[in-house]
C-alpha positions as CSV (number, residue, x, y, z in Angstrom):
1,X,30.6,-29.1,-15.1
2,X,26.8,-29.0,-15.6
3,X,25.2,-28.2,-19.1
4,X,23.6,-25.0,-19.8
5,X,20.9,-27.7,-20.3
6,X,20.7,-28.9,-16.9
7,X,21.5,-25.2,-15.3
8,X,18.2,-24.1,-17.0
9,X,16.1,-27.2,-15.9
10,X,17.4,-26.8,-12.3
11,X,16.4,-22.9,-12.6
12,X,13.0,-23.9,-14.2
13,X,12.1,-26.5,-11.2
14,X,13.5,-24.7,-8.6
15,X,11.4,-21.2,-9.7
16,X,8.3,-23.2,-10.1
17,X,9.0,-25.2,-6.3
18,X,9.4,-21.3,-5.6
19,X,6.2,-20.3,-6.8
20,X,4.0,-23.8,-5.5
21,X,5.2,-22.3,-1.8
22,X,4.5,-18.8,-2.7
23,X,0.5,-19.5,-3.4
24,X,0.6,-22.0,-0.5
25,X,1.8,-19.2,1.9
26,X,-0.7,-16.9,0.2
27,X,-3.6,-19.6,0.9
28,X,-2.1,-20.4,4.6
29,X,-2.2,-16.3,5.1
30,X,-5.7,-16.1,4.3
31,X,-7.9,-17.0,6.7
32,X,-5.7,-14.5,9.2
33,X,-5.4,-11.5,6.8
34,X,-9.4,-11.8,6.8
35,X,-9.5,-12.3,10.4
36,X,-7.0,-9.5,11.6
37,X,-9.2,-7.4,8.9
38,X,-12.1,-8.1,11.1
39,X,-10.3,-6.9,14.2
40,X,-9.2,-3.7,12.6
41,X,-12.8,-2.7,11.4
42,X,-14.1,-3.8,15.1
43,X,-11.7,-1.6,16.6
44,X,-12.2,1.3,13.7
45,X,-15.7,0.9,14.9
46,X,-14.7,1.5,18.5
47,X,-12.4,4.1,17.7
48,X,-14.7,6.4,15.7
49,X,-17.7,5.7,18.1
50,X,-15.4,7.4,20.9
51,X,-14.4,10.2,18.9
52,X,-10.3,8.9,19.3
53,X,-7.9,8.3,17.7
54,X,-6.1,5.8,19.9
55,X,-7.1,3.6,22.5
56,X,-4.3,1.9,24.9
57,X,-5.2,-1.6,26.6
58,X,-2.9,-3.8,28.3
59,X,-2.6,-5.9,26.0
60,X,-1.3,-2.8,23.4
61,X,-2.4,0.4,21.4
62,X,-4.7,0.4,18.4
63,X,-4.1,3.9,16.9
64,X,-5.0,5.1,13.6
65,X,-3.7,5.9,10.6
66,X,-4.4,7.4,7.5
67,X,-3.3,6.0,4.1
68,X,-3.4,8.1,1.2
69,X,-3.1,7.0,-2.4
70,X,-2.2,8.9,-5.6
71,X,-3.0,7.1,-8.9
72,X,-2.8,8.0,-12.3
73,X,-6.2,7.4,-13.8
74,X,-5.1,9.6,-17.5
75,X,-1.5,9.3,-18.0
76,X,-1.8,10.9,-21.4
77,X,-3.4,14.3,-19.6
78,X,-0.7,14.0,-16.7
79,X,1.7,13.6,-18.6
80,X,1.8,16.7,-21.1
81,X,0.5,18.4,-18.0
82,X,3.4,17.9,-16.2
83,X,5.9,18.1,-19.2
84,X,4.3,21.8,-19.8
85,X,4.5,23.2,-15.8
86,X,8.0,21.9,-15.7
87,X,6.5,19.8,-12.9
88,X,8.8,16.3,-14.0
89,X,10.1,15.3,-10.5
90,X,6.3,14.3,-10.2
91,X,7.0,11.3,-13.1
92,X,8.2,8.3,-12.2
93,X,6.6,4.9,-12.8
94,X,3.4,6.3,-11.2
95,X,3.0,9.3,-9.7
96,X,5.0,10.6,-6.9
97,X,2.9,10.8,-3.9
98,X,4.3,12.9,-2.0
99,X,5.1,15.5,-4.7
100,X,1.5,15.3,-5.5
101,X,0.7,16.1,-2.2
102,X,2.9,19.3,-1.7
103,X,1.2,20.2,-5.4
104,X,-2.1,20.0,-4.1
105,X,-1.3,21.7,-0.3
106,X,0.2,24.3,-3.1
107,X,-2.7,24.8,-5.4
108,X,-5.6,23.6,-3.9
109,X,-6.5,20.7,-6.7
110,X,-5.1,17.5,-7.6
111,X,-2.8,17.8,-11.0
112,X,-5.2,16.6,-13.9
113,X,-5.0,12.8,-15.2
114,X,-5.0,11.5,-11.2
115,X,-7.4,10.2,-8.3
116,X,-6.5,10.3,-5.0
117,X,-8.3,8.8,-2.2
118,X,-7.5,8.4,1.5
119,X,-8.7,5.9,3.9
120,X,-8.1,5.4,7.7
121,X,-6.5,2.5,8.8
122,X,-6.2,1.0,12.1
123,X,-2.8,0.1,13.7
124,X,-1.9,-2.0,16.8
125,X,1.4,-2.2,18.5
126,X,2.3,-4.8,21.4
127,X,2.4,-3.0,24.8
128,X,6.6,-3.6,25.9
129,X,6.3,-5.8,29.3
């Protein structure tokens, strides 16, 4: 039976072979996340010069999509903000997006403490042969 020893030096190498592969993938990915992020602006570009929002090929559709993002930027004015309005099932590790969202459809400003900013993003599925 192996030694708590040896357990821990196997679990030590094995997480570090783990993590060597990890930032090679990362470095390997690189050079195509920056190209496919070239595409996406080129066909953003195309997209917004047309006044669409989708454009079908044969090779597939580029359609876009907005992203929105809710951050805390003051969690100690969100916090007691939230805590006072009842408004918890907006807390969790950040702020609940979506919650935020309905709060701000609701009221017509974003809870205090948080920025929020939405960018279009373009998407591209395969046309089905």
């Amino acid at each position: 039976m192996p030694t708590a020893d040896e357990i821990i030096n196997a679990y030590v190498r094995i997480r570090d072979q783990k993590k060597e592969l990890t930032d090679r993938h990362k470095q390997e990915l690189a050079p195509f996340n920056e190209k496919l992020g070239k595409l996406e602006a080129g066909l953003l570009s195309i997209l917004s010069a047309n006044g669409s929002e989708s454009i079908k090929s044969k090779a597939g559709t580029a359609y876009i999509t907005e992203r929105t993002s809710v951050k805390t930027q003051d969690w100690d004015t969100f916090l007691p903000f939230c805590l006072e309005n009842n408004l918890e099932h907006m807390l969790v590790q950040s702020a609940a997006k979506q919650s935020v969202l309905d709060y701000v459809e609701a009221n017509g400003e974003l809870p205090p403490g948080l920025t929020m900013s939405t960018d279009l993003a373009v998407n591209v599925r395969r046309s089905s042969k």
